[in-house]
Each structure stands twice: as C-alpha cells, then as structure tokens.
N, C-alpha and C positions, 0 to 999 in steps of 0.2 A: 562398676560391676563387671566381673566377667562372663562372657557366654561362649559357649561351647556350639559351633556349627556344624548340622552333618551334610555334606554332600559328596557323592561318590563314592561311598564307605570311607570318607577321611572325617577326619575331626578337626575344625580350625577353631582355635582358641581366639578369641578378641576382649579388648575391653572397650566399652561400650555406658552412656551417658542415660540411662531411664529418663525420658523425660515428659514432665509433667504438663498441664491443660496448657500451658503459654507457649513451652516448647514444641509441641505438638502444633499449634496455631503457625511459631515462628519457623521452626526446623531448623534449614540452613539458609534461608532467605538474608541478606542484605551482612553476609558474611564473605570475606576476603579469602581467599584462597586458604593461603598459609597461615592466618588466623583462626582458620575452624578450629574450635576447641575440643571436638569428642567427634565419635562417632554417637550418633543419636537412634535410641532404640525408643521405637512406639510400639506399647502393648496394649493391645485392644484385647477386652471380657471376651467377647464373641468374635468366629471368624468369620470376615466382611469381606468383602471384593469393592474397594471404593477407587477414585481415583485421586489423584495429585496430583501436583504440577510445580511446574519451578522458575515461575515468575520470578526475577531480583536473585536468584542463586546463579551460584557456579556450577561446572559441572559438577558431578556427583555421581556414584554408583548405589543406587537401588535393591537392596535386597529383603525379598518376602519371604517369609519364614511361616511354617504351621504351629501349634503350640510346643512340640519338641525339639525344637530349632533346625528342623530339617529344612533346606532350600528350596523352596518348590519354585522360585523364578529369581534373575538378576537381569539389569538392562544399566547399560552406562547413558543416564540422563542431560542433556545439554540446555545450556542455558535459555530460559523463553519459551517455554514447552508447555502448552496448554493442559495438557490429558495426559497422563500417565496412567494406564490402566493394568493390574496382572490379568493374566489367564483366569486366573482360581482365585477362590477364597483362602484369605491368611490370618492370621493372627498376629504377627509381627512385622513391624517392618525397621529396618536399619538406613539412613542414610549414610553416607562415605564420603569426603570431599575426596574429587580428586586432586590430591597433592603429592609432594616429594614424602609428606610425613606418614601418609599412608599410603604408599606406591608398594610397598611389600604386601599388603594385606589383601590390594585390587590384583595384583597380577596373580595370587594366591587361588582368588575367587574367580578369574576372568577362565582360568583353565579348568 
C-alpha cells in the first residue's frame, strides 16, 4: 500500500505493509535486520496515546502519524526498550527497521 507523509510542508511517499490483529501483536519482534520484510503500518479506529516497546527487535524508527498522515512525532527506538510512549494521541503508527534497505527513507525522515 502506499502512503503519503506530511512533515514540514513535504510530502514523503513510502510503501508500507497494513497489518493485521497478528501483525500488530508481532510487529517487528524476532526479525533480523536485513530480513524485515515491509515497513509496517498500524491503524487504529480511534486516536490513542498507547505505549510500545521493543522487546526481541532490532533497532527501528517509530513514526506517529494523525489520521491524515501528518507526523506529529519520530524517535529512533533501540533494542530492549520497555516504554515507548508519544507525546500525543495518534492514529497511526509505522515501524522502520533500521537497515541498509531502508537507510534512504530514515535519513529522509530523521531531517
């Protein structure tokens, strides 16, 4: 699926894995670097302020989106990390390995 990001009056196009009650359970838990297969998008009905964490994953960058895919937060997450919590309530959220395969996409977002 592709989605369209806004931050800072740009628009970053990505493609992105919608994923369903399992994926959403697993994310990117007990995945290898350079075998992450998608960038994984969680859409939530309502927007929540919940937390996460990234037990058994690699690094990764975190991004919270509102319903119109604006950014309203990014944090590059590290392995082991109990609490991952936004500022705000979101609607979406995208995880990212950090990889060579998606190194164009984070330093996109990082600036």
């Amino acid at each position: 699926m592709n989605l369209t990001l806004k931050y800072k009056n740009r628009k970053i196009n990505i493609e992105v894995k919608r994923c369903n009650l399992f994926w959403m359970v697993k994310g990117l838990m007990f995945t290898r670097r350079e075998k992450a297969r998608a960038l994984l998008l969680f859409d939530f009905k309502k927007p929540r302020r919940m937390k996460i964490h990234s037990f058994f994953c690699l690094k990764f960058l975190v991004v919270w989106l509102d319903k119109k895919n604006n950014i309203i937060e990014k944090r590059i997450v590290h392995s082991f990390n109990p609490l991952i919590l936004p500022k705000r309530k979101f609607s979406r959220l995208i995880e990212i390995p950090v990889s060579k395969k998606y190194e164009k996409i984070i330093k996109i977002l990082e600036n």
